[in-house]
C-alpha positions as CSV (number, residue, x, y, z in Angstrom):
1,X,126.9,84.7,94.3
2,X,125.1,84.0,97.1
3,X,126.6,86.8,99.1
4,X,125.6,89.8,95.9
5,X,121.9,88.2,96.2
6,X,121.9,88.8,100.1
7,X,123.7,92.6,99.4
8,X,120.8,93.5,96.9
9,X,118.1,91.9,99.7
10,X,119.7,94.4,102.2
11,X,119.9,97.4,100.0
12,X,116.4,96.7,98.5
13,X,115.1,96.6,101.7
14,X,116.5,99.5,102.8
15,X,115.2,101.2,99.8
16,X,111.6,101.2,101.5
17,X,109.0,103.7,101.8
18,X,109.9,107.0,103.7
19,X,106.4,106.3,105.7
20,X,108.1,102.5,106.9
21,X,111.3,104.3,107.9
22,X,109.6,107.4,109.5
23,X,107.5,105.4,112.1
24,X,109.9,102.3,112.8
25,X,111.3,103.2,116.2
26,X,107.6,104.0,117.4
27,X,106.4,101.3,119.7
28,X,102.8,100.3,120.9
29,X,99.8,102.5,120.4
30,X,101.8,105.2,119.0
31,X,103.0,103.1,116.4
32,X,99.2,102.3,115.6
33,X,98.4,105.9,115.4
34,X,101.0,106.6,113.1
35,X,100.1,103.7,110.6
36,X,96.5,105.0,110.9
37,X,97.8,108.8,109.9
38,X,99.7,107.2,107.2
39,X,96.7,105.2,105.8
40,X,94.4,108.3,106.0
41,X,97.1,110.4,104.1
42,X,97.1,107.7,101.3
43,X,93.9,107.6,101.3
44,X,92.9,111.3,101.2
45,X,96.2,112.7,99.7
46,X,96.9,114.9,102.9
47,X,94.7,117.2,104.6
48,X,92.0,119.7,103.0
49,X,92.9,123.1,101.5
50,X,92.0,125.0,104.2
51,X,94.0,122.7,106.7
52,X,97.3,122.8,104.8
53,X,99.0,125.6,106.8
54,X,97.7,124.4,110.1
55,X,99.0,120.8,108.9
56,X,102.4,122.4,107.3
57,X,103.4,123.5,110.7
58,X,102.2,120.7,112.8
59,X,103.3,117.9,111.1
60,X,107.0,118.4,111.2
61,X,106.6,118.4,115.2
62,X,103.7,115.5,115.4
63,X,106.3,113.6,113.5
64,X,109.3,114.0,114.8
65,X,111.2,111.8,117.7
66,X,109.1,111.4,120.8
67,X,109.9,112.8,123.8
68,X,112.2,115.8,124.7
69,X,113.1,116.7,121.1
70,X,109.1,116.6,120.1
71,X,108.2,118.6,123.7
72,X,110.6,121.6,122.7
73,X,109.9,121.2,118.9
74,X,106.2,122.2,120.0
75,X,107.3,124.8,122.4
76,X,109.1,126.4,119.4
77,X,106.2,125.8,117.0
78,X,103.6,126.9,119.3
79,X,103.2,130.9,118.2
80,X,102.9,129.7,114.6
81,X,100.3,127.0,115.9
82,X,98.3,130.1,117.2
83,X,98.9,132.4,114.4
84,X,97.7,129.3,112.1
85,X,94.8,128.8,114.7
86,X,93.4,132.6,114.1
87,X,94.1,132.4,110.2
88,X,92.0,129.2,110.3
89,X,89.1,130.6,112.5
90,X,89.0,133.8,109.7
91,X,89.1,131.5,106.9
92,X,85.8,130.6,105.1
93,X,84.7,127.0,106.3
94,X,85.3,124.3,103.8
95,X,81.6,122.6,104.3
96,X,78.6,123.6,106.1
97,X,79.6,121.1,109.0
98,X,77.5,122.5,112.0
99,X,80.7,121.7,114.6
100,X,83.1,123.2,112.4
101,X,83.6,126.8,113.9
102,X,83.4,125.4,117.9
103,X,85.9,123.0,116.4
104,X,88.1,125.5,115.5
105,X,87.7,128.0,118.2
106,X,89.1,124.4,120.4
107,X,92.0,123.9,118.5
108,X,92.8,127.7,119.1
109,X,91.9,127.1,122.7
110,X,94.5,123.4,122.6
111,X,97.4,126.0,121.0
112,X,96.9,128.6,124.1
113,X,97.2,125.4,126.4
114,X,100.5,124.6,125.0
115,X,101.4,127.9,124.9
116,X,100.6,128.2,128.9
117,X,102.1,124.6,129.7
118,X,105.3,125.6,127.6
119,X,106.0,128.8,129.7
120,X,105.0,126.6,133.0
121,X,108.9,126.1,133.9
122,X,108.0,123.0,136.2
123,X,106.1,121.6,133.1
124,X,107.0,117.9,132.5
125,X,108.3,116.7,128.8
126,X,105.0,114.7,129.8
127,X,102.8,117.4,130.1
128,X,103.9,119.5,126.7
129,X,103.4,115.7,125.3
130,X,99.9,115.6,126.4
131,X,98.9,118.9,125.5
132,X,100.2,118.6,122.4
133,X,98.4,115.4,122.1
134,X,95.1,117.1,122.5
135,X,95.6,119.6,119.6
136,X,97.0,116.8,117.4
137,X,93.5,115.1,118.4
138,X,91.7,118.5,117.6
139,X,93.3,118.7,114.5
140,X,92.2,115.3,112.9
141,X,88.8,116.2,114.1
142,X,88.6,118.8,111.8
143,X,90.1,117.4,108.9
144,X,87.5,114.4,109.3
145,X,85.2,117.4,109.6
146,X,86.2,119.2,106.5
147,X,85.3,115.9,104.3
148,X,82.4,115.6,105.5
């Protein structure tokens, strides 16, 4: 008996949220950042209209495995980061937030710096981390911006 309660424990626990699962082998700040994301997503039920693009292509390489896998998952993504970029900087703002359009003239300014750092053959899985960072950065920005 004891043994099918301690089955059930394991398999209920297992059962957890995708979120749990998703930022478990994160360690440290990261793993800080994440479970802030994940709050704000709760909270706000994912990013703005206007953001959704920008967010649909970014997120599946924000989220993914740190490191080499998320360096060249950014390298791929980069042209549709830029594309998203240019579609964002047409796009009617959502507010009348006074940083809003130097806000998104940066985050199409981040995407060319990946874009440089990405064809930079002696770039570092480091460096495409940080650059990539900065946009990531850029991109929360404007979603706080776009509640406002």
């Amino acid at each position: 008996m004891y043994k099918k309660i301690a089955f059930i424990c394991v398999i209920a626990a297992g059962c957890g949220s995708s979120d749990t699962a998703e930022h478990s082998d994160h360690t440290g700040g990261e793993e800080a950042e994440h479970t802030e994301h994940a709050e704000q997503s709760a909270e706000h039920h994912g990013p703005p209209e206007v953001l959704v693009p920008y967010h649909d292509v970014l997120a599946p390489v924000w989220h993914s495995e740190a490191g080499e896998v998320r360096a060249d998952l950014a390298c791929a993504a980069v042209t549709d980061l830029i594309a998203q970029g240019e579609a964002l900087a047409a796009a009617p703002a959502p507010n009348e937030h006074p940083d809003w359009a130097s806000e998104v003239g940066l985050i199409g300014t981040d995407a060319q710096a990946l874009a440089t750092t990405c064809a930079d053959e002696a770039a570092t899985v480091e460096t495409k981390e940080a650059s990539l960072n900065v946009l990531h950065d850029r991109f929360h920005s404007l979603m706080e911006m776009a509640r406002d």
